[in-house]
C-alpha positions, 0 to 999 in steps of 0.5 A: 465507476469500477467496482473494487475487488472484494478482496480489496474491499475487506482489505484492512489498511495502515497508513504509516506512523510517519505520515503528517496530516496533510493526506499525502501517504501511502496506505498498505494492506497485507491480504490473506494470501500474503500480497501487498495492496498498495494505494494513495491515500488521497485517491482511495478508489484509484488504483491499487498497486498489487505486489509479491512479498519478495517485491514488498521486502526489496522495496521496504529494504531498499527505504531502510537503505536510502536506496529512493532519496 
């Protein structure tokens, strides 16, 4: 078994408001040096995805826009 960054293990995470109850969203943390960490609620130890802030404001703008339906 791996053993999570520590970084990602104090790592306070949101679900969106948006999501329903059966499990299946995102969760999103902001850590200390400005980075996204990004996993699947269903899978809380699999990976996480790690992503810029750039990268984070071109994907949730992209959703805004309807760029991913």
């Amino acid at each position: 078994m791996r053993t999570p960054h520590p970084r990602l293990t104090r790592a306070t995470r949101r679900t969106s408001t948006y999501s329903g109850p059966s499990g299946e969203c995102v969760q999103i943390a902001e850590l200390a040096d400005g980075v996204w960490a990004v996993r699947d609620s269903k899978n809380p130890t699999g990976p996480t995805l790690i992503v810029t802030p750039t990268q984070w404001t071109t994907f949730t703008t992209g959703i805004r826009n309807g760029k991913f339906v």
